[in-house]
VMD Tcl script that draws the C-alpha trace (Angstrom):
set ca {
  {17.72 2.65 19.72}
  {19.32 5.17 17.43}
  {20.25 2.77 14.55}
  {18.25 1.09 12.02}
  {18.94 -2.08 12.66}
  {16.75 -2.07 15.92}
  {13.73 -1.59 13.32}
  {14.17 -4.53 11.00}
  {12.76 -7.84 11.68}
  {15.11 -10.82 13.04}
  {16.62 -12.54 10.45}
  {14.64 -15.55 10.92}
  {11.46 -12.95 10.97}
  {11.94 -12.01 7.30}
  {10.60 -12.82 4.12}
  {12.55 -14.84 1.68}
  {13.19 -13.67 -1.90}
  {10.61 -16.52 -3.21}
  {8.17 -15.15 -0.82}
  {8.84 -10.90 -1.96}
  {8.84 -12.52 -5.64}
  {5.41 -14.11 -5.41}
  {3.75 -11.69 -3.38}
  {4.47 -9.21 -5.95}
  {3.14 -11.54 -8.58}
  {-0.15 -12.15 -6.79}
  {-0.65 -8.30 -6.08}
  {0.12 -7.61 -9.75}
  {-2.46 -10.29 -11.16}
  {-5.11 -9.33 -8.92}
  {-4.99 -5.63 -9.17}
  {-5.00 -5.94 -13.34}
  {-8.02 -8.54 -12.80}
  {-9.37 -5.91 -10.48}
  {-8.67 -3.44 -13.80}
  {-10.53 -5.76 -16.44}
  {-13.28 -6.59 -14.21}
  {-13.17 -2.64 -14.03}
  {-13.03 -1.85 -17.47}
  {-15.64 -4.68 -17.98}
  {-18.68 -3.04 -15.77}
  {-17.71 0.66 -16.54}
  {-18.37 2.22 -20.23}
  {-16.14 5.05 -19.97}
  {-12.93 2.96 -18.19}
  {-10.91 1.27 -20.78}
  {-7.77 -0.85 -21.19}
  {-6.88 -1.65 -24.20}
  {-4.73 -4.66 -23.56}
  {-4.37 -6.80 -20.63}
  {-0.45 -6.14 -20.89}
  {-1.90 -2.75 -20.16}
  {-3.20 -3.81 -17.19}
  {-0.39 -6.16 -15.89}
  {1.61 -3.04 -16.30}
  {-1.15 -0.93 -14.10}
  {-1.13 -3.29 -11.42}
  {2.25 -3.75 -10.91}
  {2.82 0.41 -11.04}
  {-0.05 0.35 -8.17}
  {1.48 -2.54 -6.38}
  {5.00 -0.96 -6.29}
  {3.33 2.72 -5.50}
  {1.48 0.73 -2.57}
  {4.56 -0.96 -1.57}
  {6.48 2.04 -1.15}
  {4.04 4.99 -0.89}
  {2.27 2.96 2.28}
  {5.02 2.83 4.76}
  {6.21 6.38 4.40}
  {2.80 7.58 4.72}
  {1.95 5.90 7.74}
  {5.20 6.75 9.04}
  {4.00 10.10 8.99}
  {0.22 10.30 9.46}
  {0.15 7.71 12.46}
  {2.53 10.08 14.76}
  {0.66 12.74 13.39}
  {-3.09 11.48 14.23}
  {-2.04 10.11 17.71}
  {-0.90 14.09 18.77}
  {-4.04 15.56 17.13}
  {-5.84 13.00 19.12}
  {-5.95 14.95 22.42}
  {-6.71 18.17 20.62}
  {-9.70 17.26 18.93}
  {-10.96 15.86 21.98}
  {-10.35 19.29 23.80}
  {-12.18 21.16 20.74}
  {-14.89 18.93 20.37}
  {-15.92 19.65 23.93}
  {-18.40 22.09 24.74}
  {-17.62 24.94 27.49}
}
mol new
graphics top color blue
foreach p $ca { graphics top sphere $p radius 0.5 }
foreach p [lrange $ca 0 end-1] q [lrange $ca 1 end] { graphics top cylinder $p $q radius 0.2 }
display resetview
């Protein structure tokens, strides 16, 4: 288990380009509705445009796209050893 290719998903397993395409285009349009409704309720947030805000929510979707995986590539390994050592400190003598 040394190579990447044990990690990826069968063939069969993965999503198609149609699929990638309109997942992306659903995140988008409901994290810019999520920005309007936003900029709707709040006096001091404020997008000009909604172009503005089709741009925000695909820059969030794409930073959540990437961002996500490394990070819990990191912080899982990391919270499952701290596990046993905040039990031990958390315990009185």
């Amino acid at each position: 288990m040394s190579g990447s290719a044990e990690t990826l998903r069968p063939v069969g397993q993965r999503p198609t380009a149609r699929q990638v395409v309109g997942r992306t285009m659903a995140v988008t349009l409901v994290v810019a509705a999520a920005l309007l409704v936003t900029s709707w309720l709040l006096p001091d947030f404020e997008i000009a445009r909604v172009r503005d805000a089709l741009l925000a929510g695909l820059v969030v979707g794409l930073f959540n796209a990437l961002v996500w995986p490394a990070l819990a590539f990191v912080l899982v390994p990391l919270s499952v050893y701290t596990l046993g050592v905040a039990t031990w400190s958390s315990t009185p003598c």
